[in-house]
C-alpha positions, 0 to 999 in steps of 0.5 A: 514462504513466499513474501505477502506486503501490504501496500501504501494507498494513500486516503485509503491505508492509515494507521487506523486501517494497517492496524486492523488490516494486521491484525492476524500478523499475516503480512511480511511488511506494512508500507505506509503512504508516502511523505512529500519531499519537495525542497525541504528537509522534513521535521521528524513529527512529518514521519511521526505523523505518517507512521506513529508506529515509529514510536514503538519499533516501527511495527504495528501493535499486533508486530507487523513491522513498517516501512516508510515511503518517501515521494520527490524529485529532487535527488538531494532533498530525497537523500536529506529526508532518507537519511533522517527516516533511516536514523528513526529505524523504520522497517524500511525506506521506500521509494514512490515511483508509482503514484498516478495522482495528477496533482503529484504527476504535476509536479514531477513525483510518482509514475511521472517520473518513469519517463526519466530514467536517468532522474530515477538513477539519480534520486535512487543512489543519493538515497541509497547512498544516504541510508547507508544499509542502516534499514532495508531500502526499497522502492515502487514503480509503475509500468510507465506513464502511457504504455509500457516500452519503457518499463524495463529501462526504468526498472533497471535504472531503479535497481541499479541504484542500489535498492534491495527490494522492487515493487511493481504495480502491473498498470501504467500512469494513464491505467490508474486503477482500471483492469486488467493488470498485465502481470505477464511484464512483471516476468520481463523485469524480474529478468532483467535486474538483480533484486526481488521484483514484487506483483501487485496489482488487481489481486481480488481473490486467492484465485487472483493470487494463484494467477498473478504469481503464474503469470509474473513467475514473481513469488512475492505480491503486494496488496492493496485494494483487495486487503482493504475489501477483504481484511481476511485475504492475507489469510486466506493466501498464506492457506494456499500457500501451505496447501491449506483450505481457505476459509470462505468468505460467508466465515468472517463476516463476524469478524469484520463487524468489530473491525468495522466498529472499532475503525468507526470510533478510531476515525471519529477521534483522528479526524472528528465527526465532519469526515467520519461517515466519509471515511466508513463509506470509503471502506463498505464501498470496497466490503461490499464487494465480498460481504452482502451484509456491508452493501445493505449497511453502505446502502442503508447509510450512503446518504446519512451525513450526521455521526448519531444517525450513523451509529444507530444504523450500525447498532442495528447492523451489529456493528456497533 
């Protein structure tokens, strides 16, 4: 069966968010937002930090196993940092060539560093070098930072590395999110390197799914967004890919309201009452695009800053 990955999103994809979000047990991996390498060698709470599932095998508790992403520019410090990821046995090691942050951008990590191909070749070979085969070792691109001509020269430079495994989010840089995805190069780059090329990118719907693989001729996609505004898609791609009916959408809302309710009281305790209703908007921002019962509780709540007022409206709701 074809490889389903949920994807790093950083602000966005926790371990709060992976651990509902795995639930089912649906997604092959889980990768987490990366860690910043810049010229220092990270203590090992930095990892902790960003994946606490390290502490207990590296996996989610319903067993999604999870990789760790690391961003930077400097070859010598990135292979420090993978070498001691990889001697914590992540499920994986990852490479960020992907972010279109301006702030990161700035300073020479991500999808800016897609103009470089020789940097790119570098950083990936001291860090394959580095992890040694001890963990599968991976990494994530762009299509480039302001069009698209040199996305086979970047990709190839990644491969050539020593990576197993190629992420590509079907979008420039300068694209950020803004549709469409252009699936069609993702084809180009499969063909042209010898590792697992991995569509990304813009799938919504199981439709989406269906017309990312024709289009890419890529067996294997990431999620992002579209996992987090519909937690139930992974499920609903593993039914179209063993022939099976979806469920539909009008289902599960049922099942998203105790995910909503134990991700509210989750956050509460990660990041206290000051930044919890904007983290429970973030997310009905992107529900409400499937499920009309969280646009009538993001609309009812948009404007509610205090925790008990929030509570109480999600009593109402169900939610809680």
């Amino acid at each position: 069966m074809s490889l389903v990955l949920l994807a790093p999103m950083e602000g966005l994809i926790d371990e709060l968010m992976r651990e509902l979000l795995t639930r089912s047990v649906a997604y092959d991996v889980s990768v987490t937002p990366f860690i910043r390498v810049t010229d220092a060698l990270q203590p090992r709470r930095a990892f902790y930090r960003m994946a606490p599932e390290l502490k207990q095998g590296a996996r989610t508790n319903s067993g999604t196993p999870v990789s760790v992403q690391l961003l930077g520019s400097d070859a010598e410090f990135m292979a420090q940092n993978a070498d001691r990821l990889a001697g914590m046995q992540p499920a994986g090691v990852d490479l960020n060539f992907g972010c279109p942050a301006p702030l990161v951008n700035r300073h020479g990590g991500g999808a800016a560093l897609l103009d470089e191909p020789e940097t790119l070749h570098r950083i990936t070979v001291q860090c394959a070098q580095a992890v040694a085969g001890r963990v599968p070792f991976s990494a994530k691109m762009r299509l480039g930072v302001r069009d698209t001509g040199r996305c086979v020269e970047a990709a190839q430079a990644i491969a050539s590395g020593g990576i197993q495994q190629l992420v590509v989010h079907a979008r420039t840089r300068d694209e950020f999110y803004r549709p469409p995805a252009h699936w069609h190069l993702l084809g180009r780059i499969a063909e042209a390197i010898k590792v697992p090329v991995v569509a990304n990118g813009e799938i919504w719907t199981t439709a989406d799914y269906e017309r990312c693989r024709a289009e890419s001729g890529c067996a294997d996609v990431m999620l992002g967004r579209g996992a987090v505004a519909d937690p139930f898609l992974v499920e609903r791609i593993r039914a179209v890919q063993t022939g099976a009916q979806p469920r539909s959408l009008a289902q599960d809302w049922l099942r998203l309201a105790p995910l909503l309710g134990e991700f509210w009281q989750g956050v509460l305790l990660k990041v206290g009452p000051r930044h919890a209703p904007g983290r429970l908007k973030q997310w009905l921002n992107l529900l409400r695009r499937n499920y009309p019962e969280a646009e009538r509780l993001h609309t009812h709540i948009r404007a509610m800053r205090e925790v008990g007022e929030i509570a109480q409206a999600m009593q109402q709701a169900g939610v809680l």
